[in-house]
N, C-alpha and C positions, 0 to 999 in steps of 0.2 A: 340399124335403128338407133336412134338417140339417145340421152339420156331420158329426155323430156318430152317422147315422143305422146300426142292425146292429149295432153297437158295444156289445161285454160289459164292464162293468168294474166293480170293487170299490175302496170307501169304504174308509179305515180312520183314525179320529180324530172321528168329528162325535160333538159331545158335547148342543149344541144349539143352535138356531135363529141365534144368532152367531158358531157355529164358520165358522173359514174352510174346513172343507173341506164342509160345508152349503154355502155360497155357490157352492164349485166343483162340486159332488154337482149341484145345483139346475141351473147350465151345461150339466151332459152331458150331464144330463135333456131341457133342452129343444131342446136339438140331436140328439136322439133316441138316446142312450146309454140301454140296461139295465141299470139299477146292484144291485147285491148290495153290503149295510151290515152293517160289524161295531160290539160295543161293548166298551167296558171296563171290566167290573164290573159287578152289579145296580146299582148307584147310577144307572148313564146308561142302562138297558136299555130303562125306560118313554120317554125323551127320544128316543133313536133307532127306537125301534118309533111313536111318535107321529107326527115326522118322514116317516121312510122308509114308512112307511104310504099319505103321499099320493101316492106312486108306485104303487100299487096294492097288492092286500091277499096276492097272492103275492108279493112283494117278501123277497128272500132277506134274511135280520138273524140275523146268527151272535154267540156268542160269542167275544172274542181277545184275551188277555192275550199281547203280543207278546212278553213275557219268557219263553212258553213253547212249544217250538220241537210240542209233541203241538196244541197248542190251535192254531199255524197248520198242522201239517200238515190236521188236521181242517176248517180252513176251506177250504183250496182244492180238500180230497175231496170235500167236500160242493157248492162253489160248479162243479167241476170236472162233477161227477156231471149238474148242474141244466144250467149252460150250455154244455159240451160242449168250448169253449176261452174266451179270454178274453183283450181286446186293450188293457184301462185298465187301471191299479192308483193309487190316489190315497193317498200315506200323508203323514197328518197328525200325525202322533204324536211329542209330547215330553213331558217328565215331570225333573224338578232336587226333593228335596225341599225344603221352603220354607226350613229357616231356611241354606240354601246358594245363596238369591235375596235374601237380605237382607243378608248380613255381610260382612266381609272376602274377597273370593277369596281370599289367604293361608292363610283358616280352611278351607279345601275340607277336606270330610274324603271319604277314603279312599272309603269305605263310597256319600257323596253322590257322587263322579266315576263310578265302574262303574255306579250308577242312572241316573244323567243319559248315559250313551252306550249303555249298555244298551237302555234305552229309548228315547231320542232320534235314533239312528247306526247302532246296529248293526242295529238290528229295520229299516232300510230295506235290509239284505243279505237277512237271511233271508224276508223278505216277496217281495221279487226271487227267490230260489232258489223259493221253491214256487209262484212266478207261473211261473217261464220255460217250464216245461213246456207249460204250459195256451195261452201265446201262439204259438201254431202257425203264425199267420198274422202273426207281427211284432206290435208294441205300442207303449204309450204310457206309461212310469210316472212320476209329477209327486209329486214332494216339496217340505214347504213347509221354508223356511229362513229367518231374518234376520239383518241387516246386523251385529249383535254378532258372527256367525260371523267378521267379518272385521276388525273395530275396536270398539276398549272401548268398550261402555256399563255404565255404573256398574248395579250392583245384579244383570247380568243376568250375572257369574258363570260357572258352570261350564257353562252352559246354551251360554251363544257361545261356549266349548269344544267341547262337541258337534256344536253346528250347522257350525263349522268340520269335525268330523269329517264331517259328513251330507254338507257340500259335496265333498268328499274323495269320499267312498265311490260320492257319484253320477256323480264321473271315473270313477273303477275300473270302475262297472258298466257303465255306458256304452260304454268299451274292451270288456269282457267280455260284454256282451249284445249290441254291433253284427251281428258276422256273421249272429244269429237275429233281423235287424231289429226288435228292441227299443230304442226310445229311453229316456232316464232326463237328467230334467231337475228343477232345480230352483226354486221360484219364491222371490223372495226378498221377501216382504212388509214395505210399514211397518205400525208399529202400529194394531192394532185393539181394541179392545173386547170381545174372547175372554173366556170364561173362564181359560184358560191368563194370560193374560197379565195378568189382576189379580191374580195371584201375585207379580208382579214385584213392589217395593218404588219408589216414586214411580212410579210407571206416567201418572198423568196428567196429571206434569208432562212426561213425556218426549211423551204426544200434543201438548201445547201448543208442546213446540220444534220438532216436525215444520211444524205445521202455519205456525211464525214464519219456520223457514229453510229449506222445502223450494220450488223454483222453481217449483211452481205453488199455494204458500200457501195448501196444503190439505192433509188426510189423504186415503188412501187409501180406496175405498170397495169393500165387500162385493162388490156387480156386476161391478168391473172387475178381482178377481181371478179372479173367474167365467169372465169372458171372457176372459183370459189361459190359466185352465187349461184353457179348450177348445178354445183357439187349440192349445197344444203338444199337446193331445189329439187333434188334429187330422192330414189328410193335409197342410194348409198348412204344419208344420211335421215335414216328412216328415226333411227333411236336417239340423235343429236334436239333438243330443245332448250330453251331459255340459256343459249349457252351469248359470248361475243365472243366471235372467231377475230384474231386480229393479223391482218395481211397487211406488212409494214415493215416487210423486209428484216423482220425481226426486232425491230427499236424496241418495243414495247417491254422487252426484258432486260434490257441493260439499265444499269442504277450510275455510269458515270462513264 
């Protein structure tokens, strides 16, 4: 029996076969989680219906542009309707427009901040309000974060502004979803090979520095973010909340 065996929960970010929340989706799966998949936009609707397919051909794949609060209340009407309640919620979801990953932070415009937290921060509030209901029996919700949320890396901007907010927000909900035994956790990944993140501006120089000064002189791999989000998905990590776990091959401690 699995870790995640009964276990209802919903995807939100996999955009294709290298997204990291595909690696995690694939984890709940085979620890026996039911997962219901959203996407964004027709552009990713064929990748995620390809995908989420090989879980079987009733495999719930909704539309959700997290920017609109009718487009999530309809997802978890409908997911709400199919699974009855629902104890994962996986939110992957970030968005900086590009030329605000490439220039000056000084140049942040106005317009690139409210998208990048819009998108990136705030949608892990409102995805939590239209989960809590559904989590009747307590839950699990796992957001991905990284180490810019917490110290400058060049290029990536307003983006580790927001992730800083995301971390934030996952205290707040944390406190505020305890007493309905809902955890909310953050994973804090090193760099991968996303799409998201060949937006960044030198993106593969910054895998190369990972892998020169992180203490186990490697990157991060697909699987063992997997196995982390099913670990906090998990009853093993029943008393874990508002925490950011960081799997990043350890970089995250080293000061030079």
């Amino acid at each position: 029996m699995g870790l995640l065996t009964g276990k209802l929960g919903i995807v939100f970010g996999v955009a294709n076969k290298r997204s990291i929340a595909w690696a995690i989706a694939q984890a709940w799966a085979r620890e026996g989680a039911t997962l219901a998949f959203t996407y964004q936009g027709e552009r990713l609707k064929d990748n995620v219906e390809e995908l989420a397919g090989t879980f079987g051909a009733d495999t719930i794949i909704l539309p959700c542009d997290v920017t609109r609060d009718e487009d999530i209340a309809s997802v978890f009407a409908q997911v709400g309707a199919k699974f009855g309640r629902l104890d994962l919620l996986l939110h992957s979801v970030a968005f900086a427009p590009r030329e605000a990953l490439e220039g000056d932070f000084l140049d942040t415009s106005r317009d690139a901040f409210k998208v990048a937290h819009d998108v990136s921060a705030y949608s892990l509030i409102a995805l939590a309000r239209g989960a809590a209901p559904l989590m009747t029996e307590g839950g699990s919700i796992v957001a991905m974060s990284y180490y810019g949320a917490e110290k400058v890396i060049p290029h990536y901007n307003v983006m580790g502004v927001a992730k800083a907010a995301l971390e934030a927000s996952t205290r707040y909900l944390a406190y505020s979803l305890g007493p309905k035994k809902v955890r909310v956790n953050c994973i804090s990944a090193g760099p991968m090979n996303t799409l998201a993140a060949r937006g960044i501006a030198g993106f593969g120089d910054m895998l190369k520095h990972y892998e020169a000064h992180a203490p186990l002189k490697r990157n991060v791999l697909p699987d063992e973010l997997g196995a982390t989000g099913a670990f906090l998905a998990s009853n093993g990590a029943a008393a874990i909340t508002g925490q950011v776990i960081y799997v990043d091959a350890g970089y995250q401690i080293m000061g030079m």
